[in-house]
C-alpha positions in Angstrom: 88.1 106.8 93.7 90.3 107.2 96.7 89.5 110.2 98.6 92.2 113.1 98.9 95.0 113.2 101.4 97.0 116.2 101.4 100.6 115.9 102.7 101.8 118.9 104.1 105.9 118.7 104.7 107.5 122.1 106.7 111.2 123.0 105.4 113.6 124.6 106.9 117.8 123.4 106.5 116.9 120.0 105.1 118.9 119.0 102.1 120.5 116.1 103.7 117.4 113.5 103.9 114.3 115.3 102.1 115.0 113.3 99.5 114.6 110.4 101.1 111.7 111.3 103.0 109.9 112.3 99.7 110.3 109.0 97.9 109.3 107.7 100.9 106.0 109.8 100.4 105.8 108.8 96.5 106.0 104.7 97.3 103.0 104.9 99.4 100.5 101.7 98.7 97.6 104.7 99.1 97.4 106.9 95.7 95.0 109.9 95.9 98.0 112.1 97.5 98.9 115.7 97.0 102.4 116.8 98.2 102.0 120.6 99.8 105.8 121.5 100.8 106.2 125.0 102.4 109.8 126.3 103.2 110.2 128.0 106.3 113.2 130.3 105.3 116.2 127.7 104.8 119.7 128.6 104.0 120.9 125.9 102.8 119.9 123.8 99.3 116.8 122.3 100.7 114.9 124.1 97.5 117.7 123.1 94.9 117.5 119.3 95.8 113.7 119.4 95.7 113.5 121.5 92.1 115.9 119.7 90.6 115.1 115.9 91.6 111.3 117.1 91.3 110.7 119.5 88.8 108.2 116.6 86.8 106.2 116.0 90.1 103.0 118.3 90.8 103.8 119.6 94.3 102.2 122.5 95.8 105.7 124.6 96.5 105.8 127.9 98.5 108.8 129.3 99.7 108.4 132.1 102.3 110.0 133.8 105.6 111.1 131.9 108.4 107.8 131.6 111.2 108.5 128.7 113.2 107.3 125.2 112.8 103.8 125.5 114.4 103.4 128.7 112.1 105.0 126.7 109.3 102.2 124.1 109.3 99.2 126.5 110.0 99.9 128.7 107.0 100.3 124.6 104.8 96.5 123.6 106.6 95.1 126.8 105.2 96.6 126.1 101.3 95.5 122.9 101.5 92.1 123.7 101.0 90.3 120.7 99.2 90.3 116.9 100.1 89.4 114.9 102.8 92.3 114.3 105.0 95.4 116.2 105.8 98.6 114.1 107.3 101.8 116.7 108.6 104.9 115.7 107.7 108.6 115.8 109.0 111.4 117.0 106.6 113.8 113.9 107.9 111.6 110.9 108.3 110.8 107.5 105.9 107.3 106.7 106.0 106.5 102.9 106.0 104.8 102.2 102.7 101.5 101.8 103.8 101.2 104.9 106.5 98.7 106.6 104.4 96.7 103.7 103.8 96.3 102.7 107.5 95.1 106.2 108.8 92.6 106.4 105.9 91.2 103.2 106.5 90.6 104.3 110.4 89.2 107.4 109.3 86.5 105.6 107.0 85.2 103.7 109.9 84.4 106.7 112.0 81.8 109.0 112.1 83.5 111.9 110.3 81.2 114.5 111.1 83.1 115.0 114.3 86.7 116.0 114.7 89.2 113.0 114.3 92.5 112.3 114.4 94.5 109.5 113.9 97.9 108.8 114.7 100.7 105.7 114.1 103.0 104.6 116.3 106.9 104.4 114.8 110.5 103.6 115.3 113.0 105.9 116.6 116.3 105.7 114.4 119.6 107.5 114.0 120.6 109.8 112.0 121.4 107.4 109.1 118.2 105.4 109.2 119.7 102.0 110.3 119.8 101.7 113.7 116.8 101.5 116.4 117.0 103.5 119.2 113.3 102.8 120.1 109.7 102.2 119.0 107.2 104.9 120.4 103.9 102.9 120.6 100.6 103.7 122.4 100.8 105.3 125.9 99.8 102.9 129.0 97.8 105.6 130.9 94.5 106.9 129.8 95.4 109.7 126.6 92.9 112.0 127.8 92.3 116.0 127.7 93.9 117.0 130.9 97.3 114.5 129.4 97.4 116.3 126.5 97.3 120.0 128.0 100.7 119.0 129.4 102.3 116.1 127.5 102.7 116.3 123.9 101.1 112.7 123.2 100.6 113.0 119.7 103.4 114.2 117.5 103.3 115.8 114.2 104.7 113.7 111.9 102.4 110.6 112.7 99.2 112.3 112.6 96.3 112.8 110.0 93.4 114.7 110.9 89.6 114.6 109.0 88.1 118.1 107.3 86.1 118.8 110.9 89.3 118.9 113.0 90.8 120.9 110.4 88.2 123.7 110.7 88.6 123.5 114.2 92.1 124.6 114.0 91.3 126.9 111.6 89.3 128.9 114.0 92.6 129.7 115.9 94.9 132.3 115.1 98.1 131.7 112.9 100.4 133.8 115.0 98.8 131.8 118.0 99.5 128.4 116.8 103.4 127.8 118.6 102.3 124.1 118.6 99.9 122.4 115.4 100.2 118.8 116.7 99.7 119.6 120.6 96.2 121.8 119.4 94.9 118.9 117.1 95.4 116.5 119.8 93.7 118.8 122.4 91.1 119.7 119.9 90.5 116.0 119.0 90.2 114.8 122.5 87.7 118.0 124.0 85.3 118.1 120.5 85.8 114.3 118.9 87.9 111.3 118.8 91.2 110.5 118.5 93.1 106.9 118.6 96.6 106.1 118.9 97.1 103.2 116.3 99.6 100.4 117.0 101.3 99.5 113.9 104.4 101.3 113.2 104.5 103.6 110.2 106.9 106.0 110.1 110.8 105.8 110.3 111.8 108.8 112.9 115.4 110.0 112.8 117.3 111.4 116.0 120.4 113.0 115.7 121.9 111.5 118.7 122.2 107.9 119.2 122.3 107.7 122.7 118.5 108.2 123.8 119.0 108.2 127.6 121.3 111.0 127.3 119.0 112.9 124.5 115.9 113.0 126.9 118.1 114.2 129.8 119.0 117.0 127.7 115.9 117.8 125.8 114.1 118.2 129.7 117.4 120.4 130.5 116.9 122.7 127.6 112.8 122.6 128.3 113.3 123.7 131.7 115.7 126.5 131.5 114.1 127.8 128.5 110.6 128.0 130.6 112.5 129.6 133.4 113.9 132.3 131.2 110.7 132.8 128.8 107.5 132.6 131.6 104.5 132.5 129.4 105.9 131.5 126.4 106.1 127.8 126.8 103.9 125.3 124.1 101.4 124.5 126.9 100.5 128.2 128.3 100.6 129.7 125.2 97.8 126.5 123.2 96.1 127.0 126.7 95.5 130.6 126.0 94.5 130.1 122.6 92.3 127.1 123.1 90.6 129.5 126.4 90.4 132.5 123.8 88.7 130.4 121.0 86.5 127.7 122.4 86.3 129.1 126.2 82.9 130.8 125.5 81.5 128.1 123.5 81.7 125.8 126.4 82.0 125.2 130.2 83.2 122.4 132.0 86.1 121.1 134.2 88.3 120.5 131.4 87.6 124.3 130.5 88.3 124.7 133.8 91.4 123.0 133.8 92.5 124.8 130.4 92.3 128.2 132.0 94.5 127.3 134.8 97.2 127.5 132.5 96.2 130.5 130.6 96.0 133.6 132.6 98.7 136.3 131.9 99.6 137.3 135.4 100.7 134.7 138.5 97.6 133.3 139.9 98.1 131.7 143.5 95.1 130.1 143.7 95.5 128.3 139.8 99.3 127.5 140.5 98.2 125.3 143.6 95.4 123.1 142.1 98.2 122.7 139.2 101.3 121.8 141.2 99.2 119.7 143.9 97.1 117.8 141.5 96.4 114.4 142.3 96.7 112.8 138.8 99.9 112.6 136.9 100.6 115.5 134.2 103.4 113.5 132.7 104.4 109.8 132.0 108.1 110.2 133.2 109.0 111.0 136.9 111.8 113.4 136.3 109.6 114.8 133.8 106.4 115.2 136.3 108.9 116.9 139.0 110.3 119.9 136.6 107.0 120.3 135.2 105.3 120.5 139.0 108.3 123.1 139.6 107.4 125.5 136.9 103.4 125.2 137.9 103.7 126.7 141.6 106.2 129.0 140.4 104.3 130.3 137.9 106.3 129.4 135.0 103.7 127.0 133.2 
């Protein structure tokens, strides 16, 4: 028998496309699957769409208070307590049929008594589904622990992780975990393996269609909401948790590197080996420039 995948889908606001998403979920080619669906505090009729189209289906259902997204998923890891392999999931996407299958197949060629994680590659689409805005395939440099302190390589909705990377992120603190995906990958990279497939598998919806503009914006909105939260951005805060967590158990330059990013006061000293780093933090230019900004300031 197939072994068990759990799915685990965050809510929050999603009426118009979970549908959609779901039956993208129940079509897949793989079929030992259980649905674990957590709603993060919605308004609108997210929860109606989903009892009423699914009332038949055995999902695991919980709906709670609003946390956050990276809070969202921790709290789904920890229901989710049998199987073999857990797989996040996006409220708005369409998974390619055989998504499941592809990860699983990876996973059963590795040596699973190490952390793993596996992730697809996939198409960027509007808002509607039809149109390509993109595909989002394997990254040319070296994915490596030091990348992924800084660059979110490995997003949510495309990964699947073994049982031994789950209980390394189970070992962090929920009200810790800002960012699920950005810790897996880190987590993956520093105590296993992880791999960057390909083969596009998922469908990935972007509400606006023009994608130049959209990254402009979303560095915009990144840098003037570091500037007005210091401390509180996705890397310093997975830094500190990562240093508070697995600091002791080991010591080396990526640990090294790691607590760079994690102290609570300005560090001189820290900010410099940051900003003036000879390798590149990020794969974009503009994005490597803002991001050196916020290191010698103190801001990340």
């Amino acid at each position: 028998m197939d072994k068990q995948v759990n799915v685990l889908i965050s809510l929050y606001n999603g009426e118009r496309h979970i549908c959609e998403q779901i039956e993208s979920i129940l079509s897949q080619s793989y079929s030992n699957i259980k649905i674990y669906i957590r709603d993060d505090g919605s308004k609108d009729k997210t929860l109606k769409r989903i009892k009423q189209n699914y009332a038949m289906n055995d999902f695991f259902l919980y709906e709670e208070q609003n946390v956050g997204f990276g809070r969202s998923f921790y709290k789904l890891l920890s229901y989710a307590q049998e199987g073999a392999y857990w797989t996040f999931c996006d409220q708005d996407d369409i998974w390619g049929r055989d998504k499941v299958k592809w990860a699983v197949e990876w996973m059963e060629r590795q040596n699973e008594n190490i952390p793993l994680l596996f992730h697809s590659s996939y198409e960027m689409v509007d808002e509607r589904g039809k149109k390509s805005l993109g595909v989002m395939g394997p990254p040319k440099y070296k994915v490596d622990f030091r990348r992924l302190l800084t660059d979110c390589v490995y997003q949510g909705f495309s990964i699947m992780i073994n049982r031994k990377l789950r209980e390394k992120m189970m070992e962090c603190t929920e009200e810790n975990m800002v960012s699920h995906d950005r810790m897996a990958g880190i987590l993956a990279s520093k105590f296993g393996k992880d791999y960057f497939d390909p083969r596009i598998a998922v469908k990935h919806r972007r509400l606006d269609s023009s994608l130049s503009s959209m990254k402009m914006r979303n560095r915009l909105h990144w840098l003037f909401q570091t500037l007005s939260n210091p401390g509180k951005s996705d890397i310093v805060q997975t830094a500190r948790e990562f240093d508070r967590v697995f600091g002791n158990q080991i010591n080396d330059r990526e640990c090294e590197m790691a607590r760079w990013f994690a102290h609570e006061n300005y560090n001189l000293k820290d900010a410099v080996k940051k900003a003036f780093y000879p390798g590149r933090w990020r794969p974009s230019l503009a994005s490597e420039i803002i991001l050196r900004i916020l290191m010698i300031t103190g801001k990340v």
